[in-house]
RODO-780478 format. One record per residue (C-alpha): residue in one letter; x, y, z. Coordinates in steps of 0.05 Angstrom, whole numbers, plus 5000, padded with zeros to 4 digits. Layout:
BEGIN
AXYZ;...
This chain:
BEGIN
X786812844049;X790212763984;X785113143950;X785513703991;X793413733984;X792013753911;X787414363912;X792014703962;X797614603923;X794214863855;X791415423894;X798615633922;X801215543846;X795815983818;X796316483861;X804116573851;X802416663784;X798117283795;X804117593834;X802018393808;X807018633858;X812618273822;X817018783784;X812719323804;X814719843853;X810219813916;X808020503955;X811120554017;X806420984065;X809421564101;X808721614182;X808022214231;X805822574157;X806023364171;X802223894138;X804124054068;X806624784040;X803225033989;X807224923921;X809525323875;X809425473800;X806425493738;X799225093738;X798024583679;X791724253670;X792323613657;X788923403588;X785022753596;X786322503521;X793222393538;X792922193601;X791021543635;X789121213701;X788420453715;X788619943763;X789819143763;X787518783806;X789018063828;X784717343852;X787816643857;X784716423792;X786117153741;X787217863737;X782718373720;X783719163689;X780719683729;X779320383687;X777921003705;X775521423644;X773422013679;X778422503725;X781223183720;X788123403741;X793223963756;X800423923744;X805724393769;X812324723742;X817025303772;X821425383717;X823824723691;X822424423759;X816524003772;X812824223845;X806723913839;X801523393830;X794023293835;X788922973805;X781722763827;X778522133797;X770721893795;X770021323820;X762321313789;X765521183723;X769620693730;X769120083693;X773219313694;X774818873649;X767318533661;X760018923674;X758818443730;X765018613769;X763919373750;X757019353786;X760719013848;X766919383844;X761319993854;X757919733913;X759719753987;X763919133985;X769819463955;X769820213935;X762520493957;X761821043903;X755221213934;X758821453996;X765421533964;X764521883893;X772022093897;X779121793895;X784922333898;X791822483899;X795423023916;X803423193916;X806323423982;X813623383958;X816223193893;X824823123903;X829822973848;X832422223841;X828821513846;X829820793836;X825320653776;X824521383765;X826322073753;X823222313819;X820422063887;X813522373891;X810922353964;X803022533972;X796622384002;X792421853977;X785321873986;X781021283960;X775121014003;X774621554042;X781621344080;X787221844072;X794121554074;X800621854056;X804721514002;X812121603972;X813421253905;X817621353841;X815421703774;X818621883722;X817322653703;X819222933637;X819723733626;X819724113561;X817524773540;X812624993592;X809424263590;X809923623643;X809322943629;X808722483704;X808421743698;X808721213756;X806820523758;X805520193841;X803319783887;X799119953941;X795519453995;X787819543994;X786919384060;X790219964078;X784820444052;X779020014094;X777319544031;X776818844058;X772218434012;X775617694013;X772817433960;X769516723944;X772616133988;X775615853933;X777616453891;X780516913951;X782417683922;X788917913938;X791218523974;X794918843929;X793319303866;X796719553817;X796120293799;X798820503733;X798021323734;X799821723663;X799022473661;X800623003625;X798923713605;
């Protein structure tokens, strides 16, 4: 008995430790979503070399980087006004912090990049004014094959025809139909952090 105190009090200590959602903003997922408009504007492609999209991820005992090198993007601007957002992410490239957890990361236990080769997002409002932000970008979120929409803060930065969109969130991953637990004694927690950089 005193044992298993022990190890249920180191797990519960660890795991507050790994806290990802802590000073983070966390998605909050839109109900009764209707149909978008189509926005308008200016399109900007979004240039890869300076632009970025990660993930962290979360287990009692560590953290690991999630990084998606390969996605292409389109930004939007009516005047000096951002509209839009979208970008679309292969999930065949991405890579962790560790080739063994790349190959499972891959597989059907979490994202399934045979049957899900895509993660997306794209903008169905973008409105003026956030906590943590510049803007409150609201959009759908497509990862696993599970569309959900999501409303979180960015911060969006205009100048001379160009757009700059950053936002760093939390989103559960349960939510999007990944349920992996993880090893008994190293369960993986439900949130992740997705740290999203783009610009033109």
């Amino acid at each position: 008995m005193r044992t298993a105190a022990i190890a249920l009090f180191a797990t519960a200590s660890l795991g507050c430790s790994n806290d990802i959602s802590q000073d983070r903003a966390v998605a909050v997922i839109v109900p009764d979503a209707q149909a978008s408009q189509p926005a308008l504007g200016d399109a900007l492609t979004v240039d890869p070399a300076k632009s970025k999209v990660q993930a962290l991820g979360a287990k009692i005992t560590g953290t690991h980087d999630v990084f998606f090198p390969s996605f292409a993007g389109e930004l939007k601007l009516d005047g000096a006004t951002p509209t839009a957002i979208a970008v679309t992410v292969n999930m065949g490239g991405l890579k962790s912090d560790h080739d063994r957890l790349t190959g499972h990361l891959q597989g059907p236990e979490f994202f399934d990049v045979a049957s899900f080769p895509t993660a997306s997002f794209t903008s169905t409002a973008i409105a003026a004014g956030a906590e943590g932000g510049t803007h409150t970008v609201t959009g759908d979120l497509v990862i696993h094959g599970v569309t959900q929409r999501v409303s979180f803060p960015a911060t969006i930065v205009v100048s001379e025809g160009a757009m700059k969109a950053t936002s760093e969130f939390v989103i559960d991953r349960q939510d999007f139909g990944i349920a992996y637990p993880g090893m008994p004694d190293d369960l993986i927690k439900d949130e992740v952090a997705l740290t999203i950089d783009l610009a033109s």
